[in-house]
C-alpha positions as CSV (number, residue, x, y, z in Angstrom):
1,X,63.4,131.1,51.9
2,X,65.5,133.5,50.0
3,X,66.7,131.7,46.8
4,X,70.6,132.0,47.6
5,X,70.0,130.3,50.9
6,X,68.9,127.4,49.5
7,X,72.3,125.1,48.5
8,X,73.8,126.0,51.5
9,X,70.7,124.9,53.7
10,X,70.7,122.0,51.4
11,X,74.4,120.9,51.7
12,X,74.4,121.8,56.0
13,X,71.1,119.2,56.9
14,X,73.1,117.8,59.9
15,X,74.1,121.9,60.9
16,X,70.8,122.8,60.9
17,X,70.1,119.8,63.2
18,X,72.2,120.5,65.7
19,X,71.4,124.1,66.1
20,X,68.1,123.5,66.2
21,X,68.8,120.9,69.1
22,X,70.5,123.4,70.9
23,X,67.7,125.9,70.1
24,X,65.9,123.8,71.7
25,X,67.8,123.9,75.0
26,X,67.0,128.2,75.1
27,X,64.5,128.7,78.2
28,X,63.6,131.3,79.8
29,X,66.1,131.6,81.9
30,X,68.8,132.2,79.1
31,X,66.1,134.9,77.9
32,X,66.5,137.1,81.1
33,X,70.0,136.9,81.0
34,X,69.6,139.0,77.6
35,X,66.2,140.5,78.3
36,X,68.0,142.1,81.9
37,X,70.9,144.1,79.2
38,X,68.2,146.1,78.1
39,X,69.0,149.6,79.6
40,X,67.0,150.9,82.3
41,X,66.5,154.5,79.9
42,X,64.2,152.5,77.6
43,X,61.6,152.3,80.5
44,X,60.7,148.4,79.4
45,X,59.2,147.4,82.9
46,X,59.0,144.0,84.4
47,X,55.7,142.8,83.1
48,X,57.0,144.1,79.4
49,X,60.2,142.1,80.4
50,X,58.1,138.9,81.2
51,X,55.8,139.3,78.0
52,X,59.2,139.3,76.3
53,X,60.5,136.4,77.4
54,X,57.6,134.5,77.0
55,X,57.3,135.4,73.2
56,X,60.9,134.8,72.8
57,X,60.9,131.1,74.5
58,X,57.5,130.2,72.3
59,X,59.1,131.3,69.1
60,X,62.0,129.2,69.8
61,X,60.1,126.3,71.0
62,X,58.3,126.8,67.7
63,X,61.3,127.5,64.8
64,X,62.5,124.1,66.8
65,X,59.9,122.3,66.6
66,X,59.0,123.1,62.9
67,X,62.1,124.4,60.8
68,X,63.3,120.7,59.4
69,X,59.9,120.0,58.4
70,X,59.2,123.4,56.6
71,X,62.6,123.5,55.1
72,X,62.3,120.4,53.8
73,X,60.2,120.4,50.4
74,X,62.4,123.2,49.3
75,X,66.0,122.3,50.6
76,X,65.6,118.4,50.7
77,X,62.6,117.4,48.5
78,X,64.0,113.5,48.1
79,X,64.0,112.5,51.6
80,X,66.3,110.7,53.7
81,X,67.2,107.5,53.0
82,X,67.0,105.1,55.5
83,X,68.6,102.0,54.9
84,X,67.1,100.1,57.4
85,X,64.5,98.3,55.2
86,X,61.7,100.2,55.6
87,X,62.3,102.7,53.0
88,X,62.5,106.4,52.8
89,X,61.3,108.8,55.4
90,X,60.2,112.3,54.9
C-alpha cells in the first residue's frame, strides 16, 4: 500500500469494515446493471459481458474476503484488543 494511505487506513478500521461488508453484498446482478452501460459501439458481446461479470463478482468476493487480513500487518500491526479475557486477536 502506498505509504500516505497508511494513517488514514489505520485511523478508519471500522470504515473499512463496513465497506467491505457491503462489498460483500455486490453480485452479479448489480454487475449487469453496470456491465449493460457499456455502449453497444464497443462490440463487447454477451459471452464477453458474462466473462466480465464473473471476474468482477470473484474479485470482490476476494478483496472482501482478504483486505482486513492483508492490511493488517501494515495498518494495525498490534491487534485488536479484546477485553473479553481471552486476550488479543489478530
Amino acid at each position: 500500500m502506498f505509504s500516505g494511505f497508511v494513517p488514514v487506513v489505520r485511523d478508519s478500521r471500522a470504515a473499512v469494515s463496513d465497506a467491505l461488508t457491503r462489498l460483500k453484498s455486490f453480485d452479479a446482478a448489480v454487475c449487469r446493471t453496470f456491465v449493460s452501460t457499456i455502449p453497444a459501439e464497443w462490440q463487447v458481446g454477451r459471452a464477453v459481458r458474462a466473462a466480465l461479470c464473473e471476474l468482477i463478482c470473484e474479485r470482490a468476493r476476494y478483496v472482501a474476503d482478504n483486505l482486513m487480513r492483508l492490511l493488517a500487518p501494515t495498518c494495525w500491526p498490534q491487534g485488536e484488543f479484546d477485553f473479553s479475557g481471552t486476550g488479543e486477536t489478530p
